[in-house]
Structures are given as C-alpha cells and as structure tokens.
DOKOLLO-259893 format. One line per 2 residues: number of its first residue (from 0); their letters; for each residue z, x negated, y negated of C-alpha. Coordinates in steps of 0.25 Angstrom, whole numbers, plus 2048, in hexadecimal, padded with zeros to 3 digits. Example, Ala and Ser with C-alpha at 12.3 -4.5 7.8 and 13.67 -1.06 7.14 Angstrom:
REM DOKOLLO-259893
0 = AS = 81F:7CF:812; 81D:7C9:804
REM end
This chain:
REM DOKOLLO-259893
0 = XX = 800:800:800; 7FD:7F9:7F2
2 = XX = 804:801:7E6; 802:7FE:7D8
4 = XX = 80C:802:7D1; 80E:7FF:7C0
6 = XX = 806:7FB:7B7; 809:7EC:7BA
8 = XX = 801:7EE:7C7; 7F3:7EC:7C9
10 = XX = 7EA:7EC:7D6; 7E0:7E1:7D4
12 = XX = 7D6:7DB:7DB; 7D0:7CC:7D9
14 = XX = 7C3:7C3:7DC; 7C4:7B7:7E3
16 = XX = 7B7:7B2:7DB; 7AD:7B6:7D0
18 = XX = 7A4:7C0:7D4; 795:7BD:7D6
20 = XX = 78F:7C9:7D4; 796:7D5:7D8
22 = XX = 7A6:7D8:7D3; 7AD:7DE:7DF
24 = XX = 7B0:7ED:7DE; 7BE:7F3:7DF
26 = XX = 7C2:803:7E6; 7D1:805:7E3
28 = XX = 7D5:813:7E8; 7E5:816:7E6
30 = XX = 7F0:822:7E4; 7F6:823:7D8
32 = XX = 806:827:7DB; 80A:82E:7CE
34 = XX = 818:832:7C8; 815:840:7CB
36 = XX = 809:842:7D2; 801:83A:7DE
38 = XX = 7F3:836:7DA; 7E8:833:7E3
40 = XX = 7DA:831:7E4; 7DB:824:7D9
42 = XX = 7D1:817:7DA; 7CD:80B:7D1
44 = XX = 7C2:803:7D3; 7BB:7F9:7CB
46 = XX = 7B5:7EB:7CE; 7BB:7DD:7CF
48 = XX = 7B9:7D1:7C5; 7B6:7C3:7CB
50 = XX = 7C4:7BC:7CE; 7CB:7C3:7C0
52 = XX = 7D5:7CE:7C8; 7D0:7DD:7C5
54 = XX = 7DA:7E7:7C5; 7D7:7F3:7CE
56 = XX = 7E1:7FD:7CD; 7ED:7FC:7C1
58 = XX = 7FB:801:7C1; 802:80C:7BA
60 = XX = 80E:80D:7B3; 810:818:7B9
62 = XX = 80A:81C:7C7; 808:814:7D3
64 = XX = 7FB:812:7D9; 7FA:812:7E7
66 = XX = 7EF:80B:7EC; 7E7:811:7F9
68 = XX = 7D9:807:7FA; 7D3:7FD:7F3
70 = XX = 7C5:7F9:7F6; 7BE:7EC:7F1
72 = XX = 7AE:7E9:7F4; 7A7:7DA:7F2
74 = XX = 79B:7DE:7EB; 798:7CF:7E7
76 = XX = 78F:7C5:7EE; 799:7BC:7F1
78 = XX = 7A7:7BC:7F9; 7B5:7BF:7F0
80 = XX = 7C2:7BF:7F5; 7C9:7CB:7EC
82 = XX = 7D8:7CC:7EA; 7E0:7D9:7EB
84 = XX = 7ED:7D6:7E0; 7F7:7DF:7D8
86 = XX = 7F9:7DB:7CC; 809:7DD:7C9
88 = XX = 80E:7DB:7BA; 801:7CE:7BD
90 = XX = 808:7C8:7C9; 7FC:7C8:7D3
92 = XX = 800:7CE:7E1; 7F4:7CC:7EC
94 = XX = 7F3:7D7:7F4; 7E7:7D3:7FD
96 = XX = 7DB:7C9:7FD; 7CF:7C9:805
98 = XX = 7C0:7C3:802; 7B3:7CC:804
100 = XX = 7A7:7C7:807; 79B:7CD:7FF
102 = XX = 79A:7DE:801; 7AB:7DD:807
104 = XX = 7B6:7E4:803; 7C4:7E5:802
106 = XX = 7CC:7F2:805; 7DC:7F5:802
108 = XX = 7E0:803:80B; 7EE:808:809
110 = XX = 7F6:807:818; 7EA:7FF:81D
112 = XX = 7EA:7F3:815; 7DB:7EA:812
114 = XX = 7CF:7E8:81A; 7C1:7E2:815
116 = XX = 7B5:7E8:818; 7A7:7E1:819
118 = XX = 799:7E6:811; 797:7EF:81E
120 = XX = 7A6:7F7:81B; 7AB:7F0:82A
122 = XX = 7BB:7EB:828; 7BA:7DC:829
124 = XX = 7C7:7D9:824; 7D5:7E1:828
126 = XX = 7E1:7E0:81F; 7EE:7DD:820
128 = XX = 7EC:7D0:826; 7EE:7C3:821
130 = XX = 7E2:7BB:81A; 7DF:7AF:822
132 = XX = 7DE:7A1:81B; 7D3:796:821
134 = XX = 7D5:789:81B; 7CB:77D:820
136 = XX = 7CE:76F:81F; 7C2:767:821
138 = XX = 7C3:75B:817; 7C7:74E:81E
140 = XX = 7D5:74A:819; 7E1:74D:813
142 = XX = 7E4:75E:80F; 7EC:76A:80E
144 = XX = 7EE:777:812; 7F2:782:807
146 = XX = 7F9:78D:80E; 7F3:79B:809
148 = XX = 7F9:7A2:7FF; 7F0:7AE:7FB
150 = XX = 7F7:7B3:807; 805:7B1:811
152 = XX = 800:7AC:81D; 807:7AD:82B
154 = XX = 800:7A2:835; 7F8:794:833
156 = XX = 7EE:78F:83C; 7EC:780:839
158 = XX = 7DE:77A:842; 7DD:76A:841
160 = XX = 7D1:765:847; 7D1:752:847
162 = XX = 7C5:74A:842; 7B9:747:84D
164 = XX = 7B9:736:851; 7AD:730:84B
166 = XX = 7A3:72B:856; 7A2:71E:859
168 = XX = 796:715:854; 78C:70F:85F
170 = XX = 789:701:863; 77C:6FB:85F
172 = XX = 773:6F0:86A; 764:6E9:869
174 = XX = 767:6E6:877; 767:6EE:884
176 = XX = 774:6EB:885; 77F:6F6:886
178 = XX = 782:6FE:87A; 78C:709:877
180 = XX = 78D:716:86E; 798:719:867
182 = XX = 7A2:723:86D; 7A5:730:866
184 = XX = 7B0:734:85F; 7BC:73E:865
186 = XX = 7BE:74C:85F; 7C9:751:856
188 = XX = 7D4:759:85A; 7D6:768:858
190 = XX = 7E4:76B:854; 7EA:77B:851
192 = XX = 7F5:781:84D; 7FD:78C:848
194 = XX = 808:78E:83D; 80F:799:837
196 = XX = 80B:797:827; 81A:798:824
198 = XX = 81C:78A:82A; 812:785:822
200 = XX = 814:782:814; 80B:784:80A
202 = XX = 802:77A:80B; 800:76F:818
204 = XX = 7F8:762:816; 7EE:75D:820
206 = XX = 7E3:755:825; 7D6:757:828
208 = XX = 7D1:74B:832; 7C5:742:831
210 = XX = 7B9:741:83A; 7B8:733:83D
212 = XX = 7AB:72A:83A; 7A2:726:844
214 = XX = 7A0:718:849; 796:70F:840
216 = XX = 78D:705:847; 789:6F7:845
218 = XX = 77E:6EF:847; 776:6EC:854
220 = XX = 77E:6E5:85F; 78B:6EC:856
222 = XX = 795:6F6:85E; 798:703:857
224 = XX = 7A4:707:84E; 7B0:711:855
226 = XX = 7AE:71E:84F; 7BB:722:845
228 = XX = 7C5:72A:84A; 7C7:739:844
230 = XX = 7D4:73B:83F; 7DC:748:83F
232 = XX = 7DF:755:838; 7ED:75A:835
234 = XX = 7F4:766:82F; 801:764:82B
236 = XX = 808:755:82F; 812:751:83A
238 = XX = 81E:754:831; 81C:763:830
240 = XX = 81E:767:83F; 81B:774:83B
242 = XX = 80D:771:834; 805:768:83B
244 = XX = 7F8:769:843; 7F1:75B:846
246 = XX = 7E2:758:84D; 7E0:74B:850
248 = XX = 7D2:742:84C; 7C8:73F:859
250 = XX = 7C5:72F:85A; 7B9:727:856
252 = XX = 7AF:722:863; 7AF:717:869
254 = XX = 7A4:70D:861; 796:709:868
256 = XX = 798:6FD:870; 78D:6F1:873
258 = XX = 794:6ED:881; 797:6F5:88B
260 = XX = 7A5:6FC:888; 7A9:709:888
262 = XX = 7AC:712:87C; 7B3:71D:87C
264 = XX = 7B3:72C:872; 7BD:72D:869
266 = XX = 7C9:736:86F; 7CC:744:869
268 = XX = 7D6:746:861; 7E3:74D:864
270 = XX = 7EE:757:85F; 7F7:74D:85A
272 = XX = 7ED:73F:85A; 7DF:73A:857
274 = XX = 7D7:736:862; 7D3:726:864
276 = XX = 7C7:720:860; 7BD:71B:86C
278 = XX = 7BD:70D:871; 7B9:708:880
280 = XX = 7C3:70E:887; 7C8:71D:888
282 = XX = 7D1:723:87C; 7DD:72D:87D
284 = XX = 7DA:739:875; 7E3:73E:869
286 = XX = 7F2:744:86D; 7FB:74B:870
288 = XX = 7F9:74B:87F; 7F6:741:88A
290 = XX = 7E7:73C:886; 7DC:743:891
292 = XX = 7CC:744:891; 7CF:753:894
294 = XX = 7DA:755:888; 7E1:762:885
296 = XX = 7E8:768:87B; 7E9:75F:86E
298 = XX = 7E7:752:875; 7DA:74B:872
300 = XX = 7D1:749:87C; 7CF:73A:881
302 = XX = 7C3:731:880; 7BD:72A:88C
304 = XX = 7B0:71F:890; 7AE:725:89E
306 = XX = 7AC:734:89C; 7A9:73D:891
308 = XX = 7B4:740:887; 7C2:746:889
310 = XX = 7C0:755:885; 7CD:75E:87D
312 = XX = 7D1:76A:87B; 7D9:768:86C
314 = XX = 7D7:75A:86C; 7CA:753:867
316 = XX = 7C1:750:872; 7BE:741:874
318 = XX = 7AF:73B:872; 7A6:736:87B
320 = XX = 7A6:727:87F; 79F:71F:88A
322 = XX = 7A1:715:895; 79F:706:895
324 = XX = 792:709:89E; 790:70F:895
326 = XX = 790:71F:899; 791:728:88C
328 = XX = 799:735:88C; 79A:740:885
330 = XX = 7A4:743:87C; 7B1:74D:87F
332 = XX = 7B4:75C:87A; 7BE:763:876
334 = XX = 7C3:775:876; 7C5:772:867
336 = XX = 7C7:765:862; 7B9:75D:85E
338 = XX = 7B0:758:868; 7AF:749:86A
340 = XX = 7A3:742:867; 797:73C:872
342 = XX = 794:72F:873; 78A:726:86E
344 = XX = 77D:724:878; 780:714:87E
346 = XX = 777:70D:886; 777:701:891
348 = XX = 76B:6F6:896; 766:702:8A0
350 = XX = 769:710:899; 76C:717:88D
352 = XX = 778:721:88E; 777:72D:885
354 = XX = 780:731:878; 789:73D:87E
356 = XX = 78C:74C:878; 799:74D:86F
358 = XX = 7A3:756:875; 7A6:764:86F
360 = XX = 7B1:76C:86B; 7B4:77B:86D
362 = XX = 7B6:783:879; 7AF:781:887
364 = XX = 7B1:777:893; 7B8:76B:890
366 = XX = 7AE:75E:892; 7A5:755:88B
368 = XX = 799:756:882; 794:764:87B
370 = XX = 794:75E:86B; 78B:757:863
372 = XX = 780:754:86D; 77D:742:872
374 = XX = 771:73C:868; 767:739:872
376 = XX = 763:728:873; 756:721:874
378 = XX = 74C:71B:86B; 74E:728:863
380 = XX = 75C:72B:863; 763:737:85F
382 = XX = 771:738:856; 77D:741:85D
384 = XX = 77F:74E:859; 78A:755:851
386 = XX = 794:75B:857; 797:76A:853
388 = XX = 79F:76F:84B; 7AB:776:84D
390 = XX = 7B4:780:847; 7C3:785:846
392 = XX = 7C4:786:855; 7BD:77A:85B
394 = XX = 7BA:76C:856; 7AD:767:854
396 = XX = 7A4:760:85E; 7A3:752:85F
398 = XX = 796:749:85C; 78A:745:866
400 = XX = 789:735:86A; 77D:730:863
402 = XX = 771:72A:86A; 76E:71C:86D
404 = XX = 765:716:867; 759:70E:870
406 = XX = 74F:705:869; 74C:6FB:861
408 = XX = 750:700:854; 756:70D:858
410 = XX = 764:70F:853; 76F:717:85B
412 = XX = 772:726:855; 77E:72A:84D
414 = XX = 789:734:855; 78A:743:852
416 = XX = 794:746:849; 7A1:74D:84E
418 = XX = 7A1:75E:84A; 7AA:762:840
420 = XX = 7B6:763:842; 7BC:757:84C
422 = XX = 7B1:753:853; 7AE:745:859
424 = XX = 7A2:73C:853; 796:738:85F
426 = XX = 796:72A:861; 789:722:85A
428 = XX = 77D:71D:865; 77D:70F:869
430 = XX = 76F:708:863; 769:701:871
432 = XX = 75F:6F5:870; 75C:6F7:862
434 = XX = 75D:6F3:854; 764:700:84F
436 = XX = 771:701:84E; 77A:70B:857
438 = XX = 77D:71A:852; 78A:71D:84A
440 = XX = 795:726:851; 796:733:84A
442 = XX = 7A1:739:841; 7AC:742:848
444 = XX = 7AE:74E:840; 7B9:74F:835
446 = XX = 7C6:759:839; 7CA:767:834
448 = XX = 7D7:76D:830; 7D6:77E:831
450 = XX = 7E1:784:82B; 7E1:794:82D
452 = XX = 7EC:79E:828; 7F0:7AB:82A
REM end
C-alpha cells in the first residue's frame, strides 16, 4: 500500500539518463480518503523529464490519497532505469527501481506489488523480489568490490577464476638433430563461494590474476624461453576468514629444447596455490590436496612428460608436454577450471611428432585435448589455435601446440592463446633443419573476479 498523506509528500518518478527521443509517460490512478467522504475514480498522468524528478501525484493538506496503480511505458529508443520515490518534506525515499528496455513498463498494484512487462504486454519481471547486483572484475590487478547500496542485500556470490600459464617457446636447429617445442601452459583454478552480505562490509579489496606471457625464442641452435606463470585471483585476504575466496594461476611450459630432454606443461593451479612451471621432469599441481593427474575438487591437476596432461575438476588443468623421445601430448581439461595448453610440434633425425590440441574446460568426460586445436608442421606450418572462451560457469579453453616448422628457412609457429578466462597458452613449434627460428608459446588468458548480489 503506498499512502500519500500532506502536503510535504510527493509521489515522484525519475530517469536514469537524458531522454533520446521519447520522454516516458506516466498513468497514476489512486482513492482519495477525505475527511468526510471517500472519493474514487482519481488518476494523474503526465510525462517524465530526463534525469530531473517529476512529481506525479502531490499531497493535501487535508485528504490522504491512497494510491491503487501506477503504470509507467518507455517510449524512448533507448534503455532507462526509472526510479519510484516519495518526496517527504524533500527527504527522498525510494520506493522501487527497475530499468526497461525500449516499449517496457513499469506497474505498481495495490496488494500485488511491481511487475514489468515487455512491448508484447507479457510480465517479464515479478515484484517484490530483491534487484540482483552483477559486478565483473576483469582488469588485471589490484581492485575493490563496493557493496550495493540502491538496495539491502541478503547473499554474496564471489567467482574467482586464476590466470592461464603462458606456453613455452620452442627450440630452434639447421640440423637434423633433435629439436623440442615448448610445453603448454597449465590452466587457472575456478574457485566459488557464498557469503551472507552482513558478513561483509561495505567494501572488500581483490585481485584479478595475470595471464602469464609465452616463452620468447632465440636464434637457431638456441632453446626456447619457459612460459611465465599465471598468477592468482583473490577476494577478500587470508585475515578476513569470513571473506576470502582464492583461484590460484596455472604455470608456464616447459621451454623448447635442442637435446633430447623432456619438457613438461605447466601444472593447474589450485584452490589454495598456483601451479608449477614445466621443466623436464613431472610438476605437482597447485594445492590444497595431494598433487594427481586426475585432481578433484580444488587441487590442481599435475603435469606429466609421459601421457597427456592431468585433468581437474575446480582445479586448473595441466598442459601438455612430451617425452625425451620425443612423444607429444596433448594437454589436460578441467569440469571448470581452464584447459591446459597443447604442446608444440617437435621432431627427431627420423620423424616429426605433431603439435597437440589444448584441453578444455566445462562439462563432459574428463580427459585430454577438445581446446584450441594443434598447428599443423611442415614446410607450410600452421599457428595453434585459440582456446574458447569461457564464461561465469566454466573456464576457458587452453591454447593448441604450434606446428613445426620443416625447411630451410621455415620458421616454427606461435601457440594459441589461452580462452579468457584461465586458460593455458600452447607451446610454440620447434623450427627443424632450418634458418628460422622456432614458434613463441602463447599467452595464458588473464583471471576474473565475478562478484553477484542479491
């Protein structure tokens, strides 16, 4: 029931921005209560006035006017958030908020509360139900949260998601000598939690984590460069028990050798760690839990030079690496943390071995591979691909391996860049009796912080 009651009362309405072309219009119909007699059958209506408030019904000094429906249409070409207020002795008191699209509206009921209806006349939006506040952190680096205050709310949903390892650059020979490519980078880490707002305060710094770079190359006869680790997103800190959400960062692959060594992907990272950078042996993933090829929860998934990369279910999962051989694998997945990325192509005296797939992330049989797909190698070598991005309920997709390059100038191709957010970089091609130089691993994808209230 909204009463306006006085002269020092005023039912308002209010634009969120400048009208474009069309004011919104206004329908107030209410009962006027008088000293001696009840009055029905009242309205007011009139238009709206860019963001300056418009009064749509005034006081009296002495009735009381009981107000039964208030309808509000978007006529303009452009969305506007409109404000419901009473105006009492010019103290503002907000009665509701909603924004309508272009042909929307707005309707107040007496004993059935607000609603919104589209340009069809369906109900969209039922009242009496809390706004919801989405605010997305995507900025690498230092930030802050701002609880809402245009209303109360009751619950916080906090989503971190850790920055995707770089992949690692490949290794570059004239000879018909062994040459590696770089190993891909490990995925981020999806954390989530829940809080009750009142056990937050009124605003709560965070972090939003870094993508780490891909491995650079040098000159023929050179290795490759490890791929940077990613580094992790954070809400809250480790003081504030009761506010604190934390994704760790996936590590950087293993760089492109030009002997015959193994090279491991980064690891995922973890609930409570980043993962480990590549080298030539296996890599534990990011904590808290005992470090396994097939992780769950919110341990990262480990790395490993003789099968394809560990997969994860919260934990990022770990990039592909190869064997001393070598054999190329294909990198790990992860239900929502980011994919790993694949491993650049490599070859030996008597074969080539074939960039591998990045591993994805979301739903689906655990395994390896299902990212950005392998650059293909030869005298016409192909880059890896992106991974995919993701979204508030999965990671993104790690990186393909890039192809190796076969020729006497043919250079070895880049690795696909990690999908945002949290996924793994693909290692760069190894360059194979040529001049050029080897491929650069690609960039894992920066993190996120998703902070939803309502």
């Amino acid at each position: 029931m909204i009463l306006i009651n006085g002269t020092s009362q005023l039912l308002q309405a209010v634009q969120g921005a400048a009208t474009t072309t069309t004011n919104p219009n206004f329908f107030v119909s209410y009962v006027d209560i008088a000293t001696t007699a009840l009055v029905q059958g009242n309205s007011a209506s009139g238009a709206l006035n860019g963001t300056s408030a418009v009064t749509m019904l005034s006081g009296s000094a002495t009735d009381q006017y009981k107000v039964s429906q208030i309808d509000i249409f978007n006529g303009d070409t452009v969305t506007q958030t409109i404000t419901v207020q009473v105006s009492v002795s010019s103290t503002i008191r907000q009665l509701y908020q909603a924004t309508l699209l272009p042909g929307e509206s707005l309707h107040y009921t007496d004993g059935n509360g607000w609603l919104k209806t589209n340009s069809a006349g369906a109900q969209i939006t039922v009242g009496n139900t809390n706004p919801v506040d989405v605010q997305t952190f995507t900025t690498p680096g230092n930030g802050t949260w701002v609880k809402p205050t245009s209303f109360t709310p009751s619950v916080v949903e906090v989503i971190c998601i850790g920055g995707g390892g770089g992949g690692g650059g490949g290794g570059s020979v004239t000879t018909a000598a062994i040459v590696m490519g770089g190993g891909g980078g490990g995925g981020g880490a999806y954390s989530r939690r829940t809080f009750r707002a009142s056990d937050l305060g009124s605003s709560v710094n965070l972090v939003v984590g870094t993508g780490g770079n891909g491995g650079t190359v040098g000159a023929s006869g050179a290795v490759g460069v490890v791929g940077s680790n990613g580094t992790g997103s954070m809400f809250g800190s480790t003081t504030q028990a009761n506010a604190f959400v934390f994704a760790g960062g996936g590590g950087g692959g293993a760089l492109g050798a030009v002997t015959g060594a193994a090279g491991g992907g980064g690891s995922g990272g973890g609930s409570a760690g980043n993962g480990i950078a590549g080298t030539t042996s296996a890599q534990a993933g990011g904590p808290p839990g005992a470090s396994s090829t097939t992780a769950v929860s919110g341990t990262g998934a480990a790395s490993s030079i003789s099968a394809a990369g560990g997969y994860a279910e919260f934990g990022g999962g770990a990039g592909g690496g190869h064997s001393a051989t070598p054999a190329n694998y294909a990198a790990g997945t992860s239900v929502y943390g980011g994919g790993g990325g694949g491993c650049g192509g490599s070859a030996t005296a008597a074969a080539v071995q074939n960039a591998t797939a990045g591993g994805a992330s979301g739903p689906g049989t655990p395994g390896s591979g299902g990212g950005g797909a392998a650059g293909t190698s030869g005298v016409s070598p192909t880059m890896g691909s992106a991974g995919a991005a993701g979204n508030s309920t999965d990671s993104g997709s790690g990186g393909g391996g890039g192809g190796l390059g076969q020729g006497t100038t043919v250079a070895g191709m880049a690795g696909g860049a990690g999908g945002f957010p949290g996924g793994g970089g693909g290692g760069g091609g190894a360059a194979w009796q040529s001049t050029g130089i080897a491929g650069v691993g690609g960039a894992g994808a920066n993190g996120v912080v998703y902070v939803i209230s309502w």
